[in-house]
C-alpha positions in Angstrom: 0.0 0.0 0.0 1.0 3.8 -0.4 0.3 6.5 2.0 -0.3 10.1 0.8 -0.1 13.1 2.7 -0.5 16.5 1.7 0.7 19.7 3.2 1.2 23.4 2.1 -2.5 24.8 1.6 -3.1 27.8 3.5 -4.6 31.5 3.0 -3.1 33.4 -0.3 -3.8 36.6 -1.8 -5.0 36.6 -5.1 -1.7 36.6 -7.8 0.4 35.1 -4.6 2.2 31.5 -5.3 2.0 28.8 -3.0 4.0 25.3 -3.3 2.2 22.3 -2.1 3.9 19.0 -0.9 2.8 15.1 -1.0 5.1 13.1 0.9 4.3 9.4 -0.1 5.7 6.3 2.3 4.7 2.6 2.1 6.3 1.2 -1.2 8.8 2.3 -3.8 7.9 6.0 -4.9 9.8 5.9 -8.3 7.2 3.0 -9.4 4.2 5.3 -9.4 3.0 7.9 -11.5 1.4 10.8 -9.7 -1.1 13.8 -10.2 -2.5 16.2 -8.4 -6.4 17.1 -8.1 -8.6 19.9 -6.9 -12.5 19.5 -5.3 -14.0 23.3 -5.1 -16.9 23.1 -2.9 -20.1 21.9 -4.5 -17.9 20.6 -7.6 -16.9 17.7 -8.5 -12.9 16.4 -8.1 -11.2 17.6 -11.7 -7.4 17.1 -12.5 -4.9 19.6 -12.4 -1.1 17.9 -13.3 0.2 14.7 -13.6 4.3 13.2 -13.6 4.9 10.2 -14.8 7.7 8.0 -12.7 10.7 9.7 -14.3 9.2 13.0 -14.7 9.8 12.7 -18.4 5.5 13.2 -19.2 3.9 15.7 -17.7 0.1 16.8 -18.1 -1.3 20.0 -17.2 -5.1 21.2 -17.0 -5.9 23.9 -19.4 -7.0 26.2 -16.5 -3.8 26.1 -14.5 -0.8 25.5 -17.5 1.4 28.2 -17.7 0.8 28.8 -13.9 1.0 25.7 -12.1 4.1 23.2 -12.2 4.3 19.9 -11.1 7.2 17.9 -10.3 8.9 15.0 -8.1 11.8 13.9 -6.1 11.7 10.6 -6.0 14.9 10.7 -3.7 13.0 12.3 -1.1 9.7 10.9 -2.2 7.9 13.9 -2.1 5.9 15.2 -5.1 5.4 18.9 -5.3 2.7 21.7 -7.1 4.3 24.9 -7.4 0.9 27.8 -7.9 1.9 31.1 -9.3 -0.4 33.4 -9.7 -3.0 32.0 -7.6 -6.5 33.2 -8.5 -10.2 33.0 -6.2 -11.0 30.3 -8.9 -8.1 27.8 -7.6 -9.7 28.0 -3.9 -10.8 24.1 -3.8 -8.9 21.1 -1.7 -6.0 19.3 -3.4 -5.2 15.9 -3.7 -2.5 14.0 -4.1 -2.9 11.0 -6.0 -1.1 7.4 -7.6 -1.0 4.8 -9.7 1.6 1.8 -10.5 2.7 2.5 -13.7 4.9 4.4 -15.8 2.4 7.0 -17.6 0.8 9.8 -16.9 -3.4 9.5 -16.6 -5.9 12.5 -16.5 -8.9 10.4 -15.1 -9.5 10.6 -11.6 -10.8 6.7 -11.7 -7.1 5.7 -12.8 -5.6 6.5 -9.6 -5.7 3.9 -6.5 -3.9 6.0 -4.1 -5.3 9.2 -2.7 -4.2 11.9 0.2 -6.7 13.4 2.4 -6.3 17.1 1.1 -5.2 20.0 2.0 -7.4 23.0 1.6 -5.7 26.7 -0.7 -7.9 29.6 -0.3 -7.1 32.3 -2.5 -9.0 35.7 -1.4 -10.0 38.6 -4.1 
């Protein structure tokens, strides 16, 4: 089994950054590809990045590319979101997520591993 845990998420202005952490434990982290996913209250989970297990494949929502950047130490096994210029639309709960494998997936129901959130609020 993996565990997720996410941390970072706080209280941002509006065209702030913020950089997000997933620290993953339980089995090796350079097997899995990883992503990253946002729940905004009342909507549904959508995908923001993805990394596949050498960092070679990356995938990046249309909303958030160009401002967002995922990436991974797999030395440290920690996976990372760095958020530049942070916008009220980006308040939701983010999740860290993983799958065995060595691609990148955009569909939430790919993913077997999840984190329990961590909440970025991003005030006007």
């Amino acid at each position: 089994q993996v565990q997720l845990v996410e941390s970072g998420g706080r209280l941002v202005k509006a065209g702030g950054s913020l950089r997000l952490s997933c620290a993953a434990s339980g089995r090796t982290f350079s097997s899995y590809a990883m992503g990253w996913f946002r729940q905004a209250a009342g909507k549904e989970r959508e995908f923001v990045a993805a990394i596949n297990w050498s960092g070679g494949s990356i995938d990046y929502a249309d909303s958030v590319k160009g401002r967002f950047t995922i990436s991974r130490d797999n030395a440290k096994n920690i996976l990372y979101l760095q958020m530049n210029t942070l916008e009220p639309e980006d308040t939701a709960v983010y999740y860290c997520a993983a799958v065995y494998g060595y691609r990148t997936y955009l569909i939430r129901d790919k993913y077997d591993y999840w984190g329990q959130g961590t909440q970025v609020t991003v005030s006007s």
